[in-house]
MIGUSE-815319 format. One line per field, with one value per residue: residue number from 0; x, y, z of N, C-alpha, C in turn. Coordinates in nm, 2 decimals, padded with zeros to 4 digits, m for minus. Example, Ala and Ser with C-alpha at 12.3 -4.5 7.8 and 13.67 -1.06 7.14 Angstrom:
resi	0	1 $
n.u	01.32	01.28 $
n.v	m00.57	m00.22 $
n.w	00.78	00.71 $
ca.u	01.23	01.37 $
ca.v	m00.45	m00.11 $
ca.w	00.78	00.71 $
c.u	01.32	01.29 $
c.v	m00.33	00.00 $
c.w	00.78	00.79 $
END
This chain:
resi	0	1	2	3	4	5	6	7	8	9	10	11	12	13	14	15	16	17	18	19	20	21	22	23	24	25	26	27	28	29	30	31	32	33	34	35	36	37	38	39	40	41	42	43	44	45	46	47	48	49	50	51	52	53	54	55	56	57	58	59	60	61	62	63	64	65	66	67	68	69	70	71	72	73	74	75	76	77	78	79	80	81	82	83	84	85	86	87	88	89	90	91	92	93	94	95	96	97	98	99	100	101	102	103	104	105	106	107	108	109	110	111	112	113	114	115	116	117	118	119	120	121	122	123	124	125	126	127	128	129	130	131	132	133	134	135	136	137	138	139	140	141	142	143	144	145	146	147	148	149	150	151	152	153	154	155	156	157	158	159	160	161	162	163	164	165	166	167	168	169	170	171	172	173	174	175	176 $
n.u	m09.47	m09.15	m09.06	m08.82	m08.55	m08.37	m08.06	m07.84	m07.65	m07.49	m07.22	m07.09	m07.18	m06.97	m06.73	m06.71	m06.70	m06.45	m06.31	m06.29	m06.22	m05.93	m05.91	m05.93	m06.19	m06.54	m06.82	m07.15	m07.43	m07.76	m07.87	m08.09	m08.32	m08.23	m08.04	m07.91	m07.67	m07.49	m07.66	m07.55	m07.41	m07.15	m06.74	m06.59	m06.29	m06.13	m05.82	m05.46	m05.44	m05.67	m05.72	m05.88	m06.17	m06.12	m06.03	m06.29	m06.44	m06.50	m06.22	m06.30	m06.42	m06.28	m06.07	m05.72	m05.67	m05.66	m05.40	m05.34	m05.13	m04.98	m05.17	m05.42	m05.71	m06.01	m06.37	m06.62	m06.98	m07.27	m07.47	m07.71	m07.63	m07.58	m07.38	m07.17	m07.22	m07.43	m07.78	m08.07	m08.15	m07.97	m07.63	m07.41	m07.14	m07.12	m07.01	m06.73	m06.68	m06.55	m06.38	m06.40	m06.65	m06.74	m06.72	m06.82	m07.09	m07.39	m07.50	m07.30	m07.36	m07.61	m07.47	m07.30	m07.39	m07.46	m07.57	m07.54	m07.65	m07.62	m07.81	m07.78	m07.71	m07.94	m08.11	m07.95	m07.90	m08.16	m08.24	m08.02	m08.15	m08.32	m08.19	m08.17	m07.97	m07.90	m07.84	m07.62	m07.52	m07.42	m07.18	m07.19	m07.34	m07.24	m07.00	m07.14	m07.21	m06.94	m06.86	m07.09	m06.98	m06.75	m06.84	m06.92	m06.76	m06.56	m06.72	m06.72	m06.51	m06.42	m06.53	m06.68	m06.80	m07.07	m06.98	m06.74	m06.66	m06.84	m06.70	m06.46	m06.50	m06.62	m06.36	m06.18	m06.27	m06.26	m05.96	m05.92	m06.00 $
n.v	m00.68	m00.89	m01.20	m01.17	m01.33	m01.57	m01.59	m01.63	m01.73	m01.44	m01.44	m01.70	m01.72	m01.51	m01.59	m01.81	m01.65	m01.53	m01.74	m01.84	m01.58	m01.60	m01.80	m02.10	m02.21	m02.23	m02.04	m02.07	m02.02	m01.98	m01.98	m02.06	m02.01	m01.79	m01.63	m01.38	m01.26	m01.38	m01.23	m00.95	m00.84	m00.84	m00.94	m01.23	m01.35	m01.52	m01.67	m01.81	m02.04	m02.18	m02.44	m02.61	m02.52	m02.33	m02.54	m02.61	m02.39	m02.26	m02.17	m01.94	m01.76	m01.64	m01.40	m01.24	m01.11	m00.79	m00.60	m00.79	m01.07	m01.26	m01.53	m01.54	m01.50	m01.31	m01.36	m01.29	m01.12	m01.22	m01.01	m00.96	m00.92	m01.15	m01.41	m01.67	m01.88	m01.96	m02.11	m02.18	m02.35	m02.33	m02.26	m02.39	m02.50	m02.54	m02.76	m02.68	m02.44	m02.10	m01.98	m01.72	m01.71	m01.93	m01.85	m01.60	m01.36	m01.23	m01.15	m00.99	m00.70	m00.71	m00.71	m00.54	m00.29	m00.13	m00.10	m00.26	00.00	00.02	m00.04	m00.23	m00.46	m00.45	m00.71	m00.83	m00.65	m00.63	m00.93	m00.94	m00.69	m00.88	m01.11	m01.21	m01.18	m01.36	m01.34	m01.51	m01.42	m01.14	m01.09	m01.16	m00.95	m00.70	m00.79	m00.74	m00.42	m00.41	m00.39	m00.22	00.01	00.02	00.03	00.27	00.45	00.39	00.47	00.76	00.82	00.78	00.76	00.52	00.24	00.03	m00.28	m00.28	m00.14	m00.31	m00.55	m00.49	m00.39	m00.60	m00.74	m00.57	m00.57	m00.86	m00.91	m00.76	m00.90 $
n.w	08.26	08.25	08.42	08.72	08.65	08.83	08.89	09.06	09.39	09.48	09.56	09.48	09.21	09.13	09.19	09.05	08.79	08.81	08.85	08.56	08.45	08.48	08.33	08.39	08.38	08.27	08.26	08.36	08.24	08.25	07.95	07.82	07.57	07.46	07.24	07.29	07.27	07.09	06.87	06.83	06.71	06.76	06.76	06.78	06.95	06.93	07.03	06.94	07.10	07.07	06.93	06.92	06.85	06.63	06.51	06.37	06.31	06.01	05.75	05.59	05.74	05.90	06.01	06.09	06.42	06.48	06.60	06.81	06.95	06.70	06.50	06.67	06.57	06.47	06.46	06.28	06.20	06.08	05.79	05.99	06.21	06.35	06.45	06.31	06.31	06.43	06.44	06.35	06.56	06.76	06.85	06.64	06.68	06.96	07.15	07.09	07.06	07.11	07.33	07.45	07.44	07.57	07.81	07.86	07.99	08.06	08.31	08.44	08.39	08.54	08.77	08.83	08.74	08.49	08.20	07.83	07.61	07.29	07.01	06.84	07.08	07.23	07.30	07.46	07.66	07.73	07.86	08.06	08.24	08.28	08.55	08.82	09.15	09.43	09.77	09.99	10.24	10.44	10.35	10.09	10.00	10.03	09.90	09.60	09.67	09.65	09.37	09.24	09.33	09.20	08.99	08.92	08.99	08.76	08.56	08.63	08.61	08.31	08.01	07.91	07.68	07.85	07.87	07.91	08.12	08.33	08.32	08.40	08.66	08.84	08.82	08.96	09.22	09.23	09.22	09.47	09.67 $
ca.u	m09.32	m09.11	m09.04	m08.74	m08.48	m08.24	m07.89	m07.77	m07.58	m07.38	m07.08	m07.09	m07.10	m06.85	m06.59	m06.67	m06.63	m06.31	m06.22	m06.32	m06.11	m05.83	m05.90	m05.99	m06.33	m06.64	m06.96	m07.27	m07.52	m07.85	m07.92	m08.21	m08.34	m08.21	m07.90	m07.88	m07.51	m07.53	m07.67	m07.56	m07.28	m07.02	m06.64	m06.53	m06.17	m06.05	m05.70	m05.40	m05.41	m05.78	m05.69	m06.03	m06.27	m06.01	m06.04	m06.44	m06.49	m06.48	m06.10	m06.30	m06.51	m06.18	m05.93	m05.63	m05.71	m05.59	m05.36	m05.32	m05.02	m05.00	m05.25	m05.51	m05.87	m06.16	m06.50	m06.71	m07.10	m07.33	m07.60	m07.83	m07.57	m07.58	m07.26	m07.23	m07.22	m07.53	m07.83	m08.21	m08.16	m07.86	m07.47	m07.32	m07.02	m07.16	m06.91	m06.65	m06.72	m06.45	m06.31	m06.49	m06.81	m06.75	m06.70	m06.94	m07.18	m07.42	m07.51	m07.21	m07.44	m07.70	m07.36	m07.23	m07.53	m07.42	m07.60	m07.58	m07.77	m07.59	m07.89	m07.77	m07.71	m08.07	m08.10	m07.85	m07.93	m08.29	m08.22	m07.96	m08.21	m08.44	m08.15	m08.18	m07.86	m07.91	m07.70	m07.62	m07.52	m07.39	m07.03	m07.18	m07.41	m07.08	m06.91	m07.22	m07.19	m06.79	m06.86	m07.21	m06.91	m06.62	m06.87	m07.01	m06.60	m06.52	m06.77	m06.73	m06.36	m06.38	m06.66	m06.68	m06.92	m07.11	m06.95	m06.59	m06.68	m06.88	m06.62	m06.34	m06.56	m06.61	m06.21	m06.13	m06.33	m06.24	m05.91	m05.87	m06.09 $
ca.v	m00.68	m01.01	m01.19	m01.20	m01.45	m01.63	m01.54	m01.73	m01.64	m01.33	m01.45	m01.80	m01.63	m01.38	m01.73	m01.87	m01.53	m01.52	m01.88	m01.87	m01.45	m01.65	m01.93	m02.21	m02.30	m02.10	m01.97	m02.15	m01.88	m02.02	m01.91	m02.12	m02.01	m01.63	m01.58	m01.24	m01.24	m01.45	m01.20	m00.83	m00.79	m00.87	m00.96	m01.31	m01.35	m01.70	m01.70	m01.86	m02.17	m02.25	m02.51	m02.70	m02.34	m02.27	m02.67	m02.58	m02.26	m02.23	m02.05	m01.82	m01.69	m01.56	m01.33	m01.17	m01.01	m00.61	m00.53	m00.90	m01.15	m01.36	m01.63	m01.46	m01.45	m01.27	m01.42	m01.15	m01.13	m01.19	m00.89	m00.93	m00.96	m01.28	m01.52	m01.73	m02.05	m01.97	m02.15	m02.20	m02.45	m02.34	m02.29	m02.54	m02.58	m02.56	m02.81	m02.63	m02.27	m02.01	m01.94	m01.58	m01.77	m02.02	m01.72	m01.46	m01.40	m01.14	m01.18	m00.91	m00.59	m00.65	m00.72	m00.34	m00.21	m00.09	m00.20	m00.17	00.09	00.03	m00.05	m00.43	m00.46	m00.45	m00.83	m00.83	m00.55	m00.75	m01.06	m00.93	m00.67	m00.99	m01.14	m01.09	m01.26	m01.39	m01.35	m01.62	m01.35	m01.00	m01.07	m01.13	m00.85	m00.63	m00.77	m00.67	m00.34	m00.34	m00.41	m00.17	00.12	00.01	00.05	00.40	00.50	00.40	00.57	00.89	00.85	00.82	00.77	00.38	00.17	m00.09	m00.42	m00.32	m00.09	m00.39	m00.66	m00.43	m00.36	m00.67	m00.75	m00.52	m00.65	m01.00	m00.90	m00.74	m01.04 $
ca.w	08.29	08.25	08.55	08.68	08.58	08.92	08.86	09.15	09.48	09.43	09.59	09.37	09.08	09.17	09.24	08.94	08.71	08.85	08.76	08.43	08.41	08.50	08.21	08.49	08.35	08.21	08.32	08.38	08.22	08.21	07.90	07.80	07.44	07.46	07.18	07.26	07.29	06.95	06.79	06.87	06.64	06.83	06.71	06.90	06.97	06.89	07.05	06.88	07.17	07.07	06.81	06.88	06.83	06.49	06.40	06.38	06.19	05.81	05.79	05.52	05.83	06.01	05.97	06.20	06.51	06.47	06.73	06.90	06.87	06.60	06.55	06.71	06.52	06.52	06.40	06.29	06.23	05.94	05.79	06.06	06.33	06.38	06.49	06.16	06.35	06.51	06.33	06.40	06.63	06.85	06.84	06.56	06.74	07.08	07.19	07.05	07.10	07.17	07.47	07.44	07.39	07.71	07.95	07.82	08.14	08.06	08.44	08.48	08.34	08.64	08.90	08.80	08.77	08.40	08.09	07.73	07.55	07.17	06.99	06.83	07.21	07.30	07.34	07.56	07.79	07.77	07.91	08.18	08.33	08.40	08.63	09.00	09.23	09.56	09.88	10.10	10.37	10.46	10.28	09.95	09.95	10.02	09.73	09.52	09.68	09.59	09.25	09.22	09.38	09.12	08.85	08.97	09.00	08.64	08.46	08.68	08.54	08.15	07.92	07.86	07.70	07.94	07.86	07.96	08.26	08.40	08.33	08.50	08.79	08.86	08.82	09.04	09.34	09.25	09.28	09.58	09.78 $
c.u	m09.28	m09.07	m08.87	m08.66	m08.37	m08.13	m07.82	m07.72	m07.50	m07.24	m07.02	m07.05	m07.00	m06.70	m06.57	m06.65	m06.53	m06.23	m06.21	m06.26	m06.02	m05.78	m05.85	m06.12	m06.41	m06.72	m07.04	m07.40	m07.61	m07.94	m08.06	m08.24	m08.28	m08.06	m07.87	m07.74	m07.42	m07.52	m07.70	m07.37	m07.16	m06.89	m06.62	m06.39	m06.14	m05.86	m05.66	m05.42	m05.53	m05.77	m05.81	m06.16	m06.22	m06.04	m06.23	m06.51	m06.44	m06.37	m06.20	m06.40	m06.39	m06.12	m05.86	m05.67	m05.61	m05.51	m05.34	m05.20	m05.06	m05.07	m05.32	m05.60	m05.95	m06.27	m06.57	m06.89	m07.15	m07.44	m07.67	m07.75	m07.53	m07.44	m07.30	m07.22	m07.35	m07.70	m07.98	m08.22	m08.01	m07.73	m07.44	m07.21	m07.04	m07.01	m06.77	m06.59	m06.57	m06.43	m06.39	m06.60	m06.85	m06.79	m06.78	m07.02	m07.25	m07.52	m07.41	m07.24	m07.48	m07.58	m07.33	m07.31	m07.48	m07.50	m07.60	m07.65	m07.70	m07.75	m07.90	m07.76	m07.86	m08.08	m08.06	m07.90	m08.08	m08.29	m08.13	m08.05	m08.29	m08.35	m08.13	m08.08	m07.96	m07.84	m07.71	m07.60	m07.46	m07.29	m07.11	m07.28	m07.35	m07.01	m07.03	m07.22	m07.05	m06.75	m06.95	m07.05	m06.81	m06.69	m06.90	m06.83	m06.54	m06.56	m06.76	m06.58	m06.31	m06.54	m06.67	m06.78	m06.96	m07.02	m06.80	m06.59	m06.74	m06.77	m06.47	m06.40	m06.54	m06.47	m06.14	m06.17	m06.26	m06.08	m05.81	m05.97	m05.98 $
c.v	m00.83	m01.01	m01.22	m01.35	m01.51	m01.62	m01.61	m01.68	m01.54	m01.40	m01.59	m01.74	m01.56	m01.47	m01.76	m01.77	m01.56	m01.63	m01.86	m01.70	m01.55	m01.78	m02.05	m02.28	m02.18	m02.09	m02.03	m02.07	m02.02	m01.96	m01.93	m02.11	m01.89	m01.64	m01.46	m01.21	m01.26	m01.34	m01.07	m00.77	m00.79	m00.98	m01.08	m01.31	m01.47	m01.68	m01.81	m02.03	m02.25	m02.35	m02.60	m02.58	m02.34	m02.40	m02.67	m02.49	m02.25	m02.11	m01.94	m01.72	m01.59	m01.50	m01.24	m01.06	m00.86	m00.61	m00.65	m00.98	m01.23	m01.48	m01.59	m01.41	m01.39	m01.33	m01.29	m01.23	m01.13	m01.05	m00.85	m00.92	m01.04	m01.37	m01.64	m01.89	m02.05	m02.00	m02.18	m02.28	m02.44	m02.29	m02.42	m02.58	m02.52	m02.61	m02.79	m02.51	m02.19	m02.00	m01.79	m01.62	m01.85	m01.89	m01.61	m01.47	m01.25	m01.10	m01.04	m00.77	m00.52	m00.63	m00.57	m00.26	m00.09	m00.19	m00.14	m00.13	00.07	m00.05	m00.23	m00.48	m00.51	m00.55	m00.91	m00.76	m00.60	m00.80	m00.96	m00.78	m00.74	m01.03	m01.05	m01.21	m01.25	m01.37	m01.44	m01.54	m01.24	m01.03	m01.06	m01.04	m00.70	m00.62	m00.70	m00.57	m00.28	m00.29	m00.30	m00.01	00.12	00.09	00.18	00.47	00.46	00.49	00.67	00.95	00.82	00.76	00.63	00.36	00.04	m00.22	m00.38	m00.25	m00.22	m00.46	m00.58	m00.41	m00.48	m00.73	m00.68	m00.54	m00.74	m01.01	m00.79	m00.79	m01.12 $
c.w	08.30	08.39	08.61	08.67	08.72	08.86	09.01	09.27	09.46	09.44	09.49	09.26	09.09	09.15	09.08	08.83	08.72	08.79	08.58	08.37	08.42	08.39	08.26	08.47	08.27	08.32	08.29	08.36	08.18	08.09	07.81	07.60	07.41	07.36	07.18	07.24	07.19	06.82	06.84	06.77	06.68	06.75	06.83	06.85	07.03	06.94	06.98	06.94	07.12	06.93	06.81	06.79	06.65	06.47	06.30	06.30	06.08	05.83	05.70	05.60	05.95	05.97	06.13	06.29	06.51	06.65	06.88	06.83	06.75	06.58	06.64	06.59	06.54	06.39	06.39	06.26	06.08	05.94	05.90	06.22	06.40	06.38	06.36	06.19	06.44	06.41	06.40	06.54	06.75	06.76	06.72	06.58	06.89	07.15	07.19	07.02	07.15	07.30	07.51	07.46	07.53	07.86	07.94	07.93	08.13	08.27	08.51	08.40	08.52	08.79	08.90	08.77	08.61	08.29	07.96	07.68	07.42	07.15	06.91	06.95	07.27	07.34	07.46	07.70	07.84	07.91	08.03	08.25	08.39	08.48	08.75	09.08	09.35	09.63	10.00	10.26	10.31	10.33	10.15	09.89	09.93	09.92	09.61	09.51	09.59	09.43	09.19	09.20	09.27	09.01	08.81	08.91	08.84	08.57	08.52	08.59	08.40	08.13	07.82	07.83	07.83	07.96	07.94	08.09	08.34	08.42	08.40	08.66	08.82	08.89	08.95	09.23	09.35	09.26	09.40	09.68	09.79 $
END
């Protein structure tokens, strides 16, 4: 069994999610060597305001996000699933990364106690069953509870995949704290 991985105080994390929903900062995922997030087929969503992200990506790697305002991208995935800026050696525009890409926090699976099972996914769902949060005290073992209960209450109430049941669960805690 791998061991697990520190994910940090619950209630910390919990603050700074929130900052970085709000588009106040990102997330501080230790993600060490792990691209799973990288490389699971996932569509990133380049908003129109990211003019540094958009100065960075080859235009013939984007095209118009379906069903978003105007100027609004999505980056899609090569053959293997792979993020086409993502290269032996890391991110090639690290520095310059989406806004999608800053805030991603697979840390919000083991919070909701939800994880994906899609099968490019796997990676993903990996890596976030090794984190394990901490609690500084009662309160932020509560909000883990609130969040554990949100997530239980979604899926009882339609038939979501993981990624957006977690990330509402969580939302829905963070605001009503």
């Amino acid at each position: 069994m791998t061991r697990p991985l520190p994910a940090g105080d619950f209630g910390a994390w919990l603050a700074e999610l929130a900052a970085a929903l709000r588009g106040e900062g990102d997330t501080d995922v230790a993600c060490g060597s792990c691209v799973g997030c990288c490389s699971s087929s996932q569509f990133i969503l380049i908003e129109a305001d990211e003019r540094d992200a958009l100065a960075h990506i080859p235009s013939e790697l984007l095209f118009p996000a379906p069903r978003m305002p105007k100027g609004n991208m999505l980056l899609g995935y090569d053959e293997r699933g792979r993020c086409p800026m993502l290269s032996d050696h890391g991110c090639t525009i690290y520095a310059h990364r989406p806004r999608t890409c800053r805030t991603y926090d697979c840390r919000v699976f083991p919070a909701a106690g939800v994880y994906p099972d899609e099968p490019e996914k796997t990676l993903v769902a990996e890596r976030a069953r090794q984190w394990e949060f901490s609690y500084a005290d009662d309160g932020d073992r509560a909000l883990h509870d609130a969040v554990l209960a949100a997530a239980r209450a979604i899926q009882l109430a339609e038939s979501a995949p993981a990624t957006p049941v977690a990330v509402r669960a969580a939302r829905s805690v963070i605001e009503r704290a």
